[in-house]
C-alpha positions in Angstrom: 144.1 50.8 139.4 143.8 53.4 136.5 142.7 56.3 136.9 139.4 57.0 135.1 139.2 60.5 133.1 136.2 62.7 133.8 137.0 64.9 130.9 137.5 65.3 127.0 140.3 67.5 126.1 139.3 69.4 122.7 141.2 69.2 119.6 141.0 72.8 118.9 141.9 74.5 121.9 143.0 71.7 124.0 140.4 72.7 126.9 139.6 70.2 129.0 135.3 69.9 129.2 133.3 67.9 131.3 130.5 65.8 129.6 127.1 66.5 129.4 125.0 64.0 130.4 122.7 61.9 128.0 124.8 63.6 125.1 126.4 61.9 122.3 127.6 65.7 120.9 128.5 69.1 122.7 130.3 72.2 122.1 133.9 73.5 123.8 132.8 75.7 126.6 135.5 77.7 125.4 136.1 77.6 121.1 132.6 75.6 120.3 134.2 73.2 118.7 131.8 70.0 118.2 133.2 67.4 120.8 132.3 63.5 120.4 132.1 61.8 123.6 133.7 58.9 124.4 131.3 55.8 125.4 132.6 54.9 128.3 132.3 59.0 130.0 128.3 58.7 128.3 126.0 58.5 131.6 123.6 55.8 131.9 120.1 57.8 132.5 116.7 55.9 133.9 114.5 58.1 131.3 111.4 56.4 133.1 112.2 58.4 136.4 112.1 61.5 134.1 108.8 60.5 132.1 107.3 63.7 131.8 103.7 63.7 132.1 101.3 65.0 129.1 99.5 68.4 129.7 96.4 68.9 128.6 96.3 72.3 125.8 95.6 74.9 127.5 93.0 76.4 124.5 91.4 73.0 123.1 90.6 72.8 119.8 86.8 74.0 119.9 88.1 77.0 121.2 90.7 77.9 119.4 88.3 77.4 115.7 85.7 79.7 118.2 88.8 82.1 118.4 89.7 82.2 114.9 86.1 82.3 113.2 86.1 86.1 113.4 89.4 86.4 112.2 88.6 84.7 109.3 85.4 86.1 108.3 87.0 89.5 108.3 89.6 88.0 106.3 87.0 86.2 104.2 85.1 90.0 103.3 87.8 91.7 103.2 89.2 89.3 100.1 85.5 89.7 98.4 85.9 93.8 98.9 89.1 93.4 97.2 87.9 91.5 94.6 84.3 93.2 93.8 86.9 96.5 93.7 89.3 95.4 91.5 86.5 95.0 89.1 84.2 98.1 89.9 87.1 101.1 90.4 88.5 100.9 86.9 84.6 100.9 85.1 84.1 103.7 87.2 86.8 105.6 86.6 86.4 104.4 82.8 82.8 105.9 83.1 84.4 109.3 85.0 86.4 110.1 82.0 84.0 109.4 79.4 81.7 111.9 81.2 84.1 114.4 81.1 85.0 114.0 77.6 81.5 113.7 76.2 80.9 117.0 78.7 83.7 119.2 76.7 82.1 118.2 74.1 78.7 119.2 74.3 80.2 122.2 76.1 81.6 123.2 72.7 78.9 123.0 70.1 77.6 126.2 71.1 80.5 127.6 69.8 81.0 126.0 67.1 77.8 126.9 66.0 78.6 130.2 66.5 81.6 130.1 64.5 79.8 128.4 62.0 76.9 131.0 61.3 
C-alpha cells in the first residue's frame, strides 16, 4: 500500500507544510511563499453543517438615518455659513478700506485749505 503524503514541501525553502483545509492557496509557515495544493491533500468540507446563520443589524436602517440627521444638518449649515462668508468677508473688508481711505481724506482738507489761504 503507498503511503499517502500529508504534506507539501515548498519550492523555496523546502519546508514541509500541512494543508489548510478548504484552501486552494496558502503561504510557507516559514518563507511565505504561495503554495498550490495538490487535489488529492484538498479536504472535502460539508459547508451545510457550517451554514452560518444571518444576524439581524444591530442599528437598522431607521435608526441609523435618525443617527445621522443631525450630523448632517450641521454639515448642511455649516456649508451655507461658508458660502454666505465667502461672499460677505471680502465686501466687507472692500467697504473697511474704502472707509479708511475716504476718512484720510476728508481728514486732510482742513489742511489743505490751510495751505491754500
Amino acid at each position: 500500500m503507498p503511503k499517502q503524503i500529508n504534506t507539501i514541501p515548498c519550492p523555496a525553502c523546502g519546508a514541509a507544510s500541512e494543508p489548510e483545509t478548504g484552501k486552494t492557496h496558502m503561504p510557507c509557515a516559514y518563507c511565505g511563499t504561495t503554495l498550490t495544493i495538490p487535489k488529492e491533500l484538498r479536504a472535502k468540507i460539508d459547508f451545510s453543517a457550517h451554514e452560518k446563520k444571518v444576524q439581524q443589524p444591530e442599528i437598522t436602517p431607521d435608526k441609523l438615518l435618525r443617527k445621522a440627521q443631525p450630523v448632517v444638518r450641521g454639515a448642511f449649515n455649516l456649508y451655507a455659513l461658508w458660502t454666505w462668508a465667502r461672499w460677505i468677508l471680502p465686501a466687507c473688508l472692500t467697504i473697511f478700506i474704502t472707509t479708511i481711505i475716504l476718512c484720510l481724506a476728508l481728514g486732510s482738507v482742513p489742511v489743505v485749505l490751510k495751505l491754500i489761504r
